[in-house]
PLY file of the C-alpha trace (Angstrom):
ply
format ascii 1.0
element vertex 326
property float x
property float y
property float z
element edge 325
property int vertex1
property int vertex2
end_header
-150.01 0.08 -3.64
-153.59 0.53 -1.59
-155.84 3.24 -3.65
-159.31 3.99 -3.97
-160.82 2.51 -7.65
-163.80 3.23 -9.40
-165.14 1.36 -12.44
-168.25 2.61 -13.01
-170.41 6.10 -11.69
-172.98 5.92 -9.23
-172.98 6.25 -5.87
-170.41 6.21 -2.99
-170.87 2.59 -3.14
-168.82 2.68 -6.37
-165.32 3.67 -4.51
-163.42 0.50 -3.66
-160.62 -0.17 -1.81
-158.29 -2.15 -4.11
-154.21 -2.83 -4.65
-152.94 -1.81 -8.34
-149.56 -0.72 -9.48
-147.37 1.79 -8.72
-147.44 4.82 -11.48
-144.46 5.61 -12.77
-143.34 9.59 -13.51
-142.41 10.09 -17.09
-140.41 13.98 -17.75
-141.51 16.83 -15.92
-143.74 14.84 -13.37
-143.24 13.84 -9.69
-144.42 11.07 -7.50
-145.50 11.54 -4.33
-145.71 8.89 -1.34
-148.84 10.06 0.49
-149.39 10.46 4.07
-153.40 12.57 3.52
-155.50 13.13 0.67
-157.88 15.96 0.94
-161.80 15.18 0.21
-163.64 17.97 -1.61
-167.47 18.29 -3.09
-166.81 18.19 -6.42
-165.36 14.66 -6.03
-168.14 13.67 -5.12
-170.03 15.19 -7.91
-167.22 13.30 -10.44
-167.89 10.27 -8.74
-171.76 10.01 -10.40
-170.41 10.83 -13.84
-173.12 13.75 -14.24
-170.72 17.03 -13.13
-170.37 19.10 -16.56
-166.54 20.15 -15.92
-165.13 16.59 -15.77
-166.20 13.26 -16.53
-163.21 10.74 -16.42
-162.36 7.81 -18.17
-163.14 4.70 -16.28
-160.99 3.27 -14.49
-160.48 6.37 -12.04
-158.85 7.18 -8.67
-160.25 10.24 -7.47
-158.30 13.10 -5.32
-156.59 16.59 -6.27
-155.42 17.33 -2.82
-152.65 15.84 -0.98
-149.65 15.45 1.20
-146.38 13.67 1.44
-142.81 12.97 0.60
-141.24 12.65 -2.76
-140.22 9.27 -3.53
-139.41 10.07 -7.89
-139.25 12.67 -10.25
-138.78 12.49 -13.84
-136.38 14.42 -15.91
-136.10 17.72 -16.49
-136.78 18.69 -12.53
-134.92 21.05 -10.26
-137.53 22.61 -7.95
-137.62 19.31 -5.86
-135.98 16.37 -4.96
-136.55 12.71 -3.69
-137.14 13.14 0.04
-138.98 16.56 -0.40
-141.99 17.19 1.76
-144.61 18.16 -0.25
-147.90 19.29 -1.04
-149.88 18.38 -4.24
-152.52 20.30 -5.95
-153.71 18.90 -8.80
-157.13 19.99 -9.90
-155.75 21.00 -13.68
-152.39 18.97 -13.80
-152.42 17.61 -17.18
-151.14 14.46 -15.07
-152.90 13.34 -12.24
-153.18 9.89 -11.02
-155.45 10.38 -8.21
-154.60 11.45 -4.54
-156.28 8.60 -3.26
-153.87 6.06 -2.91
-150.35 5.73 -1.13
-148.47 7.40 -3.90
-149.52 10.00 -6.59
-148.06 10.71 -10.23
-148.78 14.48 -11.37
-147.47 17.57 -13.03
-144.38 18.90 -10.94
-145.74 22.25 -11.30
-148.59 20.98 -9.46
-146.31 20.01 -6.29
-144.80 22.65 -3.98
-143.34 22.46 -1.01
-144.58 21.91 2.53
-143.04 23.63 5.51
-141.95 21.18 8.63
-144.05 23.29 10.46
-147.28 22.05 8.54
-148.32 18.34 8.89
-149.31 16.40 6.21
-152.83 16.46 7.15
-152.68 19.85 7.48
-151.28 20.15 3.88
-153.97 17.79 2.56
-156.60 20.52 3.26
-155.05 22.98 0.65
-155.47 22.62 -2.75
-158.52 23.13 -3.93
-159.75 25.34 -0.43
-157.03 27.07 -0.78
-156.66 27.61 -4.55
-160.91 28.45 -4.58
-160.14 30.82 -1.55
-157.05 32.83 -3.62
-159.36 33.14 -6.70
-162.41 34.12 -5.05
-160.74 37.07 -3.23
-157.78 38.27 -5.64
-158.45 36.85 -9.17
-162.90 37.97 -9.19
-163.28 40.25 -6.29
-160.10 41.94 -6.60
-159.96 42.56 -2.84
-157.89 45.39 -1.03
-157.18 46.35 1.94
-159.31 48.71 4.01
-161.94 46.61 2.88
-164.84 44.45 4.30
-165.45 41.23 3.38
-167.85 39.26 4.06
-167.47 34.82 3.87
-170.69 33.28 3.96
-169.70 29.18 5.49
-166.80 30.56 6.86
-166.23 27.12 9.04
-165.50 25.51 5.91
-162.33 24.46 4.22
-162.47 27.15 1.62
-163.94 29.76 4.21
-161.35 29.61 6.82
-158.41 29.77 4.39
-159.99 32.70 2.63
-160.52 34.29 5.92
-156.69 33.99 6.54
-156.01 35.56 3.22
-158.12 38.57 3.42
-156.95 39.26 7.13
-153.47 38.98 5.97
-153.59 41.82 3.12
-155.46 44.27 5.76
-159.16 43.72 5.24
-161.43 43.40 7.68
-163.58 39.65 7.78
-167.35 39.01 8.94
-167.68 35.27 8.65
-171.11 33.30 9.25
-171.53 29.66 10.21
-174.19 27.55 11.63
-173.25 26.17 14.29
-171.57 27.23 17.70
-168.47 25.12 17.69
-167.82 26.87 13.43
-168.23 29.83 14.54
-166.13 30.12 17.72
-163.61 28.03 15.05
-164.37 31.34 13.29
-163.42 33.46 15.49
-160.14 32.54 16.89
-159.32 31.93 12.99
-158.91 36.00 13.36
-163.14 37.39 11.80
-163.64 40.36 13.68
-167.23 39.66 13.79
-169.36 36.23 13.65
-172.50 35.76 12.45
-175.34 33.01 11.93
-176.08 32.67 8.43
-177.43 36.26 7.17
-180.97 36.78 7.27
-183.27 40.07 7.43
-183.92 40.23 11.01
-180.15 40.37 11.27
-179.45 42.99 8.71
-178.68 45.54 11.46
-176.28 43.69 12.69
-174.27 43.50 9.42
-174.60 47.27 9.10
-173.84 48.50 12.32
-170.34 46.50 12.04
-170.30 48.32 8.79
-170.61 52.01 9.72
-173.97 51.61 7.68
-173.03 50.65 4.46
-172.59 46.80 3.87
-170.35 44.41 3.14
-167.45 45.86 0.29
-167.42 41.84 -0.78
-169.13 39.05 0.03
-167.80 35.20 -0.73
-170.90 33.15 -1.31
-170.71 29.59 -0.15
-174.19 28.60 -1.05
-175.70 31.26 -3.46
-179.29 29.48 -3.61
-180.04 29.98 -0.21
-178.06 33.40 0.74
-177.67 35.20 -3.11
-181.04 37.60 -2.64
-179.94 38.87 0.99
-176.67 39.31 -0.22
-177.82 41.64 -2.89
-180.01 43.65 0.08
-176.67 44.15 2.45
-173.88 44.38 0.06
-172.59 47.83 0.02
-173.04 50.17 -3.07
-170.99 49.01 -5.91
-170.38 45.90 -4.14
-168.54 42.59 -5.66
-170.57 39.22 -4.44
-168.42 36.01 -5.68
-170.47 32.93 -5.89
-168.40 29.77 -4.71
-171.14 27.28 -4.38
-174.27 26.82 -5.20
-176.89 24.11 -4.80
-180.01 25.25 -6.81
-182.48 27.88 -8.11
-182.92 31.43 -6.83
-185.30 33.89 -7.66
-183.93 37.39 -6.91
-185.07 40.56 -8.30
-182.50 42.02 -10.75
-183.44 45.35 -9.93
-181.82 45.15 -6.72
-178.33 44.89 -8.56
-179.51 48.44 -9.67
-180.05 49.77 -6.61
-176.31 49.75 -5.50
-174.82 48.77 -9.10
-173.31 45.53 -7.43
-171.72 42.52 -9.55
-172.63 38.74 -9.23
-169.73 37.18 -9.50
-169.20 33.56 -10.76
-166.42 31.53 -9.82
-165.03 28.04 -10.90
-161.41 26.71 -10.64
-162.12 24.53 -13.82
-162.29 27.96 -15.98
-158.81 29.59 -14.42
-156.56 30.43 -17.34
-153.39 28.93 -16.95
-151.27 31.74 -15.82
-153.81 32.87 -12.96
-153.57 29.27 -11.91
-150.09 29.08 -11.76
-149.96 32.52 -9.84
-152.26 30.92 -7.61
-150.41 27.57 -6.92
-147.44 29.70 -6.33
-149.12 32.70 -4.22
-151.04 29.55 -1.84
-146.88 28.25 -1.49
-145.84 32.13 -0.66
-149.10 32.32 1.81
-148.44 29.33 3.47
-144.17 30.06 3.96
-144.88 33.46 5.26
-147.10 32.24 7.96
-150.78 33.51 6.92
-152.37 30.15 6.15
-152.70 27.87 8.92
-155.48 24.73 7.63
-157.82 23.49 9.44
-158.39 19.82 9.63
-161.91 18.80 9.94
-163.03 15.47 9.86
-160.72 12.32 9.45
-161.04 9.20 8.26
-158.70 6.30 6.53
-158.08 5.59 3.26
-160.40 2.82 2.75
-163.40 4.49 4.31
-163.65 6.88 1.34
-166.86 5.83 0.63
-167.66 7.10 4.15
-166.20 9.99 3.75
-168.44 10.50 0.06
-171.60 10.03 2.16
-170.34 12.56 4.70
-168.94 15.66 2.56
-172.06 16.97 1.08
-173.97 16.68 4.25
-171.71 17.64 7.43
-172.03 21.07 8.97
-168.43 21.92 7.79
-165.66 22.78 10.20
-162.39 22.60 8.37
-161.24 20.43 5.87
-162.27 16.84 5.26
-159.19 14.38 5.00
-158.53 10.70 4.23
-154.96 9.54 6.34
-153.20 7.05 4.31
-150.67 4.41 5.99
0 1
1 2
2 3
3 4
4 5
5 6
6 7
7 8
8 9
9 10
10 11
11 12
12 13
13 14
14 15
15 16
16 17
17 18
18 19
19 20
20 21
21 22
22 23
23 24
24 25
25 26
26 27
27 28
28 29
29 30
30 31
31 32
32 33
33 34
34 35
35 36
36 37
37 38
38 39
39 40
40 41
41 42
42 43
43 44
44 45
45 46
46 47
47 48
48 49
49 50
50 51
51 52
52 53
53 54
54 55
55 56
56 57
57 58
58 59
59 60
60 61
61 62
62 63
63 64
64 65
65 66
66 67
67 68
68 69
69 70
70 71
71 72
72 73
73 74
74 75
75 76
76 77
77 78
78 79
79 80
80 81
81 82
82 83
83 84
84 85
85 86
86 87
87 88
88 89
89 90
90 91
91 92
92 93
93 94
94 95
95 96
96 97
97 98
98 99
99 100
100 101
101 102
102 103
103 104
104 105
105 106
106 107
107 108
108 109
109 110
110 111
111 112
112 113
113 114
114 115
115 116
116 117
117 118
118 119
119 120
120 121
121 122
122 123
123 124
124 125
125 126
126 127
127 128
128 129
129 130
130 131
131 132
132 133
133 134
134 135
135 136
136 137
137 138
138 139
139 140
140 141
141 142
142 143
143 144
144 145
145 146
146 147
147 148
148 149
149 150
150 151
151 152
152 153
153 154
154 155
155 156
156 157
157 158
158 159
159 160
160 161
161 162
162 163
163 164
164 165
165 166
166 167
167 168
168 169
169 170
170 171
171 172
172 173
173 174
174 175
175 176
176 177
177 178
178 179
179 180
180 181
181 182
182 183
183 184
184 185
185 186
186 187
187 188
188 189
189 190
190 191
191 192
192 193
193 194
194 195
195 196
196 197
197 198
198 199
199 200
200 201
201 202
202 203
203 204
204 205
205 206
206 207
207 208
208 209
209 210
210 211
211 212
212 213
213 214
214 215
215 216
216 217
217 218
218 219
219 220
220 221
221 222
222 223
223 224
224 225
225 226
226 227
227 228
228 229
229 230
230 231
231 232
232 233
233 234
234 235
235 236
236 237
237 238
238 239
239 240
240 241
241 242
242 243
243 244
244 245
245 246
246 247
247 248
248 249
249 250
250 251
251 252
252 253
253 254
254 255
255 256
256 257
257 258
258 259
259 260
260 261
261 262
262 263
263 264
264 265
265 266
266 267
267 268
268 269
269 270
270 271
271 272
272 273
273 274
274 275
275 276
276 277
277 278
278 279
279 280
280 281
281 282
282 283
283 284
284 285
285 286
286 287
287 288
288 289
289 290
290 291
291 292
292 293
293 294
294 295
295 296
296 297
297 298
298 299
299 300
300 301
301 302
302 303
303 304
304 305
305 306
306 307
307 308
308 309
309 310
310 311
311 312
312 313
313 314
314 315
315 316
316 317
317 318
318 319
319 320
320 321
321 322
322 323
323 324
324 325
């Protein structure tokens, strides 16, 4: 089979395009023949053999996210079946032999299925958005509804899912993007209000569409550069989540005094196994019942990951990033 190799860590120079064997499921894992792999940031942080929550033994195929049919399964498997379509979610599988290739070994727990309404491009750009978006919300911010949230790069893969989640338990979404085009994506994803990125000349703003009082939550897409506003608007006794983050802040710790708000870390790699699993299996409910409809962003073929390395960390996001596999 095609798939996406890398022998040593450096750049996205380092991905090549090269034909190796077919992996075989042992018990309780699936193969899956895939038709999209999503792309996400923190495979491209892997990919330099620096990022402190996973360094993998050489050689790799990267990819957590994708989409496709079932073409095996191992023993000791009734959830699916050969001819399944699927979508795969992998980030902490205990097996995962890399979405970026036509066919993908992994945990079956990992693997849920995908509704014929939902292409597999469109399931491709789960996973990790999805799974970031679930745990941001429910699992740290403990969300509910009546609230207002807040989603800081709300074009983005994780932004637009999460603004589908909190619109679908009852709380009320301000997203902010950067551009036109992610913001009117924005919009008609359901925010009630759209923003450019929150600064203090458009404080006011946020506050008016807040009967005065900020922001309940916000979902912080790139902490270094928005974390010390946040702390200004957020309402009293506010959660902020941090999702990303790029770099150093200095903030002033006294204004987490002011309205005895939380800062919030957040990273997949530190879910404990049963929030995980209720997330993989909440994302499945989400997505059956209607409330999650991805967004595809950019996409590009299998053998132009390295392409698609040099574009993730630098595109203005608008949806998810995928890799279409033949």
């Amino acid at each position: 089979m095609k798939a996406i190799q890398m022998f040593r860590f450096g750049g996205p120079e380092v991905l090549e395009y090269k034909n190796i064997k077919d992996p075989i499921p042992a018990a309780n894992e699936v193969r899956v023949r895939l038709y999209a792999a999503g792309v996400n940031p923190n495979e491209a942080y892997i990919r330099t053999g620096t990022y402190s929550f996973f360094i993998p033994e050489l050689p790799f195929t990267p990819g957590f996210d994708g989409a496709g049919v079932v073409d095996a399964v191992g023993n000791d498997i009734s959830h699916l079946k050969v001819g399944d379509r699927v979508f795969v979610a992998a980030l902490l599988a205990k097996k995962n032999t890399g979405t970026y290739a036509q066919k993908v070994v992994c945990d079956a727990d990992a693997v849920h299925l995908l509704p014929d309404s939902v292409s597999f491009q469109e399931g491709a750009s789960l996973g990790i958005p999805a799974l970031a978006a679930y745990r941001a919300l429910f699992q740290r911010a403990k969300i509910k509804a009546g609230e207002t949230i807040l989603i800081h790069g709300a074009s983005g893969g994780v932004g637009l899912l999460a603004v589908q989640m909190a619109i679908g338990i009852g709380a009320k979404v301000i997203g902010t993007a950067s551009t036109d085009e992610g913001k009117a994506l924005v919009k008609t994803t359901g925010a009630t209000h759209v923003s450019d990125h929150i600064k203090e000349d458009s404080f006011d703003k946020i506050l008016s569409w807040t009967n005065g009082k900020g922001p309940d939550v916000i979902i912080e897409l790139l902490a270094n550069v928005n974390l010390e506003n946040d702390l200004k608007i957020i309402a009293k006794f506010g959660r902020i989540v941090v999702v990303g983050n790029r770099g150093s802040i200095e903030i002033n710790p006294r204004l987490t005094m002011i309205k005895e708000s939380e800062i919030l870390g957040m990273a997949l790699w530190n879910a404990p196994p049963q929030e995980y699993k209720e997330s993989l299996y909440s994302v499945a409910a989400l997505l059956k019942s209607g409330i999650l409809h991805p967004k595809v962003g950019d996409v590009l073929p299998l053998s132009d990951a390295e392409k698609a390395h040099e574009q993730i960390l630098s595109n203005k996001a608008k949806g998810k990033m995928v890799l279409n596999i033949n």
